[in-house]
C-alpha positions in Angstrom: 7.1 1.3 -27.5 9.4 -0.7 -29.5 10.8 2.8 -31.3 11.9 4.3 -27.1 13.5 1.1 -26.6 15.4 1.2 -30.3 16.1 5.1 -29.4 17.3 4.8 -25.8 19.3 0.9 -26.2 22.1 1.2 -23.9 24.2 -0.7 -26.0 26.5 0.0 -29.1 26.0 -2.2 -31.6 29.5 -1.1 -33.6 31.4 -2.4 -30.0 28.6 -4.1 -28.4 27.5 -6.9 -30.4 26.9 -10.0 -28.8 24.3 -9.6 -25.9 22.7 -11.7 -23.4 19.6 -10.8 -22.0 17.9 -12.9 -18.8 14.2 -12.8 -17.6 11.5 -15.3 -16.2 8.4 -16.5 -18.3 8.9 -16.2 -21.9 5.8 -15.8 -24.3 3.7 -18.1 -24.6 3.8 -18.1 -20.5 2.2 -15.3 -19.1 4.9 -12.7 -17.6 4.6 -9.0 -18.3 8.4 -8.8 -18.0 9.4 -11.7 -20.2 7.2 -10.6 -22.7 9.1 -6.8 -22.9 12.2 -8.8 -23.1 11.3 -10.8 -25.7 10.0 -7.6 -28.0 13.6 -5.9 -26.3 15.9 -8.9 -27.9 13.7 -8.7 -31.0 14.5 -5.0 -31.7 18.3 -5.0 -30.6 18.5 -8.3 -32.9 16.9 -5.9 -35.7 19.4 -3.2 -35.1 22.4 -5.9 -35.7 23.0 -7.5 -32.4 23.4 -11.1 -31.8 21.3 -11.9 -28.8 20.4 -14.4 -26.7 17.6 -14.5 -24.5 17.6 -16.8 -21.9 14.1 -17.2 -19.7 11.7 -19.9 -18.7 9.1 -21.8 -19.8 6.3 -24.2 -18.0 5.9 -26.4 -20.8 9.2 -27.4 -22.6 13.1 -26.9 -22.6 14.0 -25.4 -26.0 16.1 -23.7 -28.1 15.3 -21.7 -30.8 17.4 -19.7 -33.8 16.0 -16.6 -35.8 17.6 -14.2 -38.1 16.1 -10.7 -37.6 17.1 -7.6 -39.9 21.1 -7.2 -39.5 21.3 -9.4 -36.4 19.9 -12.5 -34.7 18.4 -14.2 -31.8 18.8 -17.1 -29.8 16.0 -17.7 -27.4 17.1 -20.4 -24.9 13.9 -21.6 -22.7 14.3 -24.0 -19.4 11.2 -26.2 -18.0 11.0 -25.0 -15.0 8.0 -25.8 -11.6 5.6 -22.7 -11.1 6.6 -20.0 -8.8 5.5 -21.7 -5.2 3.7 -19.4 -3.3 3.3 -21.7 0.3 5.8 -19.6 2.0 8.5 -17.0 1.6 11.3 -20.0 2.6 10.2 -22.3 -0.5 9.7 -19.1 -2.5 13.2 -17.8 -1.7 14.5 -21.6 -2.5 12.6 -21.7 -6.0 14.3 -18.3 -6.8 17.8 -19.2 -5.8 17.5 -22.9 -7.7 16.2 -20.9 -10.7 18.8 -18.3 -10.8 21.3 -20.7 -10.7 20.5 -22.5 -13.6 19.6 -19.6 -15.4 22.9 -18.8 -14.9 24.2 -22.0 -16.0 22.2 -22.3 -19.3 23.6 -18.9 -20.0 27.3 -19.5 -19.0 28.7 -19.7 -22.5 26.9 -16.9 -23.9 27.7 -15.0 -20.9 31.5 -15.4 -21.5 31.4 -14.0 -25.2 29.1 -11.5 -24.0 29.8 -7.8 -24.8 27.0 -6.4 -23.2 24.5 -8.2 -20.6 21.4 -7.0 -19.9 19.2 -8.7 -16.9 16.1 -7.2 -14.8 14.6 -7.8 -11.6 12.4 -10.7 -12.3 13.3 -13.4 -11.1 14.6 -11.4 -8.2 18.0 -11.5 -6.7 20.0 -11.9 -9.8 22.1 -9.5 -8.8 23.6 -11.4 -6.6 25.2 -14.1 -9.0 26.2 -12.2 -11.7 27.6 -9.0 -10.2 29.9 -10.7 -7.9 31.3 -13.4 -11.2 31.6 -10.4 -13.4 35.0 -11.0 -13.0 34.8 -13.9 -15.8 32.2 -11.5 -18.5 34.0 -9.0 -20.3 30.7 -7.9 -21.5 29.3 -4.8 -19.4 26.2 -5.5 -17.0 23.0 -3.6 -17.5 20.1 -3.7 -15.0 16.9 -3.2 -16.2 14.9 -3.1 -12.5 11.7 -4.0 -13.1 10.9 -4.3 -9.4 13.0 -3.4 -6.9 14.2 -6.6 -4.6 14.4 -7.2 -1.5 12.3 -3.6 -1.1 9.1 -5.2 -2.7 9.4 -7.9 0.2 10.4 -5.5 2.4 7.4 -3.3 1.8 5.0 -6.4 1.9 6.4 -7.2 5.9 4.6 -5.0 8.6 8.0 -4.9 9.9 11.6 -5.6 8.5 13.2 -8.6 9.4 17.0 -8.2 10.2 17.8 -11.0 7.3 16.2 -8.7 5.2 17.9 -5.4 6.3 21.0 -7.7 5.9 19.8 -8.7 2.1 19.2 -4.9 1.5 22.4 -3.5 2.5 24.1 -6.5 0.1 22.0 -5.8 -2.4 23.1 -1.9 -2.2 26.6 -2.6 -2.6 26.2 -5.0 -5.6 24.2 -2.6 -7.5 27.1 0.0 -7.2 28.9 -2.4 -8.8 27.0 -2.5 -11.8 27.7 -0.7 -15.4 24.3 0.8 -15.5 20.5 0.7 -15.1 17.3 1.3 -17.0 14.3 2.3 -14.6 10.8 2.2 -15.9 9.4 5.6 -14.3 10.4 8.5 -13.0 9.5 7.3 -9.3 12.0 4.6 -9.5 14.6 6.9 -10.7 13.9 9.0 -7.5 14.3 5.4 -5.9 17.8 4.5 -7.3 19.2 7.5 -6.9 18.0 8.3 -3.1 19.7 4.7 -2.1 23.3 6.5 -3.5 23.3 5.6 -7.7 25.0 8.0 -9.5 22.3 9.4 -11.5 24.4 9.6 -15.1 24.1 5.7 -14.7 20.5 5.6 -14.6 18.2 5.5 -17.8 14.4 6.4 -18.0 13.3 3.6 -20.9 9.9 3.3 -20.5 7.7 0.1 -21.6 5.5 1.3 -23.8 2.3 -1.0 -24.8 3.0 -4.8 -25.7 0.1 -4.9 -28.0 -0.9 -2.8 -31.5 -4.6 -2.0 -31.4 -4.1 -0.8 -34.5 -7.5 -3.8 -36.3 -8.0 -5.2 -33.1 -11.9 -6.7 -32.7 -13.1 -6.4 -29.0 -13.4 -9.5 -27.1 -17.2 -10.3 -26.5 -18.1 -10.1 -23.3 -19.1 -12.9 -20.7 -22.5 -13.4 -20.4 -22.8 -12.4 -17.3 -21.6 -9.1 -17.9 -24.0 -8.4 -21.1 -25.7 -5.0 -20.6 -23.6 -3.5 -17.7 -21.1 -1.3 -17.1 -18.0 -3.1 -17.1 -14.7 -2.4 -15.1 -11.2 -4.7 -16.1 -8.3 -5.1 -14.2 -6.3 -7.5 -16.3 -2.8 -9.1 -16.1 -1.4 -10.0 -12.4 -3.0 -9.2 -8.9 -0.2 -9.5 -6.8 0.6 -8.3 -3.0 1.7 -5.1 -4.6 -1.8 -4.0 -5.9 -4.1 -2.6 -3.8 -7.0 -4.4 -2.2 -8.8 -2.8 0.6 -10.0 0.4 -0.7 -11.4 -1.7 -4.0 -13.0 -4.1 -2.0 -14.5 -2.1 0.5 -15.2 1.2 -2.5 -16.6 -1.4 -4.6 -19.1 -2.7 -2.0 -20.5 0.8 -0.7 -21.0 1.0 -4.8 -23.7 -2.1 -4.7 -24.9 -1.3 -1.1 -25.0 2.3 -1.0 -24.9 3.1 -4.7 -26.5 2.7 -7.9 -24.6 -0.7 -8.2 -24.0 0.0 -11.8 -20.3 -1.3 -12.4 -19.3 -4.6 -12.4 -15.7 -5.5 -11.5 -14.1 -8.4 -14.3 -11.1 -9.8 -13.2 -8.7 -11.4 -16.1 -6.0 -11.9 -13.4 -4.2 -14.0 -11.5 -1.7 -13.6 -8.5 -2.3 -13.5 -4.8 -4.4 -10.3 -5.0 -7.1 -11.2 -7.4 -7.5 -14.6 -5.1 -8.2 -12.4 -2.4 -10.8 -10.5 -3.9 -12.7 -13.2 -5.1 -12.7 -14.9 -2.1 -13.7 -11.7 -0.3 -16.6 -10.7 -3.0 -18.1 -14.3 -2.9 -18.1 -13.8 1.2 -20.0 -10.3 0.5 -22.9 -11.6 -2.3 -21.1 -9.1 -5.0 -21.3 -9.8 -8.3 -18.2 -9.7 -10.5 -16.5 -12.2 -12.9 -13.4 -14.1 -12.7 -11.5 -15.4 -15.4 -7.5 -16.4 -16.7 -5.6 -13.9 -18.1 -5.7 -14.2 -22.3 -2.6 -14.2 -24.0 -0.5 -11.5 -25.8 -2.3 -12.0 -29.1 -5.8 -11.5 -27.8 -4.9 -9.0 -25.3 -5.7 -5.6 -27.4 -9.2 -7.1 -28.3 -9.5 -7.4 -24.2 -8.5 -4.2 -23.3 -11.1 -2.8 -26.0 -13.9 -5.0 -24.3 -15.5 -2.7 -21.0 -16.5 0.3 -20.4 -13.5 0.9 -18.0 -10.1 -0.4 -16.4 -8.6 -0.6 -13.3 -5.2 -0.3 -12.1 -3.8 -0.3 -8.5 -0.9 0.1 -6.6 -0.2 0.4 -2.5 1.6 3.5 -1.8 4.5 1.3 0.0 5.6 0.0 -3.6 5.4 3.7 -5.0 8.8 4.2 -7.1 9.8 0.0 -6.3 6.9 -1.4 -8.6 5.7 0.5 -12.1 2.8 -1.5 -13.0 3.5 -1.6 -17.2 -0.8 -2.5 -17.5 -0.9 1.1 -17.7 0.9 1.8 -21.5 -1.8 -0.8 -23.0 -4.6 0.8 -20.9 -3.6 4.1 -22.1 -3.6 3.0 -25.7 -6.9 0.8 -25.4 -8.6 4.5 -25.6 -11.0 3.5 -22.6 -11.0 5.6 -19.2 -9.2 4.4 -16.1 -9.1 4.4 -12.6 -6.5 4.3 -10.9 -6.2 3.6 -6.8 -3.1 4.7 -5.7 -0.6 7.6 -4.9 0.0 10.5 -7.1 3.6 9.9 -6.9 3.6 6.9 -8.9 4.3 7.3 -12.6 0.9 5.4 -13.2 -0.7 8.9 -12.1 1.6 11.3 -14.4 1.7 8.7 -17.3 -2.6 8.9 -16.8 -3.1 12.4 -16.5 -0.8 13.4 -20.0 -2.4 10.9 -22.2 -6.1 10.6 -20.6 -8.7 13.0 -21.8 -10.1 15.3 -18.7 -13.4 13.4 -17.7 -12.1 9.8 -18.6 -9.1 9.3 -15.5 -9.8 9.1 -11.8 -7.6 9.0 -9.4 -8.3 7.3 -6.2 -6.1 7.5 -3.3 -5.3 4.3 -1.1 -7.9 4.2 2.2 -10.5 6.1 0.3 -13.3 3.9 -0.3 -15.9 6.7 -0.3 -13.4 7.8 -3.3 -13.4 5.1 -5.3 -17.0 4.5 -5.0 -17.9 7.8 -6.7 -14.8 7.1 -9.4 -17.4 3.6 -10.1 -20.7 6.6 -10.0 -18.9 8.9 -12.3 -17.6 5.5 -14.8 -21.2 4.1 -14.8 -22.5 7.9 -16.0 -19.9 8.3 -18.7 -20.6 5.0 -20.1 -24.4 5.9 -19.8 -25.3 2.4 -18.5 
């Protein structure tokens, strides 16, 4: 991972020296994109760039100096609430509040800037520093991690007119912006269908956070001892699918051998909802935190199996990064979603025949036979 991003940085580091980079949760928070743009700063500070990484924290405000190869980097983090999740309206005002002091704690190195590189998380960025570019000389880079407002957009059984407003906005900011990075080939398609000239746009993949190069597997919960074990690990959010896992999962203990059982080291929206909707159905599964970075190979190398999902609304808006480590961890996967999602190409290169399974969204007869044919190649 760390030698694409070296490979494909979109800055020079003989013009480009002094970069800022902004994201959310910084290690040791749990973020998947804070933790890719603390490894990014780390390898464009060991290429020569002075950089500052600016992000949040839920524990401290802080500032910290390291010299890395020919360069260096700042990493400036801000005490900040947790994301509320009540309602879109608090939501929206957390986001806006955060931004804005992001912003803030960033002004300085913004202005002696040569290059800026910010991504979709927290969402709406955009919006503050495209229009003030006026006072960076550096040149703005967008990394989109997800795309915003389509995610929310995509989560609404119907559009709002604010949001078809926010969209259009959105739209003409981005064309105001140096370049992007895009994570997959499906949000390429994505970018370039809503009018982006494609020689701005970059494919830099992320690549796995974690070397499993030593790692020990993580023993598993007692519970667990003896079966065949699926993982979904990192965040369950509304863009992951639900239905078809819930409802493929319990044909597999009614119907089925009842051979797999589901571990969820997650958190977001969509792993409360499965729990709450197992518990209602008498399934057995396990629930616990997500682990952080450092134990996360020794995770991954833990069950028989993982799982990774994604609604076909979010194809080419949402590239769930789960899948480089995944991938890496050597174990099989299944995968519930559409075939035009990178998740499904990235799968079917790297994955020996007989270890992936792809399982299409409202196919729950599917994804029950994908836990069958798991169960028999683990030979539990």
């Amino acid at each position: 991972m760390t030698a694409d991003l070296l490979t494909r940085s979109p800055f020079d580091v003989a013009r480009e020296r002094r970069l800022v980079i902004i994201a959310d949760w910084i290690p040791p928070d749990f973020g998947a994109v804070g933790q890719y743009m603390q490894m990014r700063a780390r390898a464009l500070a060991g290429l020569g760039h002075d950089v500052t990484l600016v992000g949040l924290s839920s524990t401290e405000n802080s500032t910290r100096h390291e010299t890395i190869g020919k360069g260096s980097l700042t990493e400036v983090r801000l005490l900040t609430s947790a994301v509320p999740r009540a309602s879109l309206v608090t939501r929206l005002l957390w986001t806006i509040w955060t931004n804005l002091r992001l912003v803030w704690a960033s002004f300085g190195a913004l202005r002696r800037a040569d290059g800026i590189l910010f991504t979709g998380s927290p969402p709406f960025l955009i919006h503050l520093l495209a229009p003030l570019r006026f006072l960076w000389r550096g040149r703005l880079v967008y990394r989109i991690t997800d795309f915003h407002p389509e995610c929310l957009i995509a989560a609404q059984p119907r559009a709002s007119g604010a949001l078809a407003l926010m969209l259009a906005l959105t739209k003409f900011w981005r064309r105001r912006v140096g370049g992007f990075e895009v994570l997959g080939r499906d949000q390429w398609k994505r970018l370039a269908e809503s009018g982006i000239d494609e020689a701005r746009i970059t494919l830099v993949r992320d690549g796995s956070p974690v070397s499993f190069a030593g790692a020990v597997p993580e023993p598993l919960p007692a519970a667990l001892a003896g079966r065949c074990v699926l993982l979904y690990s990192g965040n369950y959010g509304v863009a992951h699918e639900i239905d078809t896992v819930f409802e493929g999962y319990r044909r597999h203990h009614v119907s089925g051998t009842g051979r797999v059982v589901l571990w969820l080291s997650a958190a977001g929206a969509g792993a409360a909802e499965l729990e709450q909707r197992f518990r209602a159905a008498g399934l057995p599964f396990h629930r616990s935190a997500p682990v952080a970075l450092e134990r996360l190979a020794g995770l991954l190398e833990a069950p028989d199996g993982h799982l990774v999902t994604l609604k076909d609304s979010f194809v080419g808006y949402v590239m769930p990064s789960k899948i480089y480590a995944c991938i890496e961890s050597k174990r099989p996967i299944i995968f519930c979603g559409s075939a035009e999602s990178d998740v499904d190409l990235l799968a079917r290169e790297a994955v020996p025949r007989g270890d992936y399974w792809r399982v299409s969204c409202g196919d729950p007869a599917g994804f029950a036979s994908a836990l069958e044919a798991l169960a028999d190649r683990s030979g539990k």
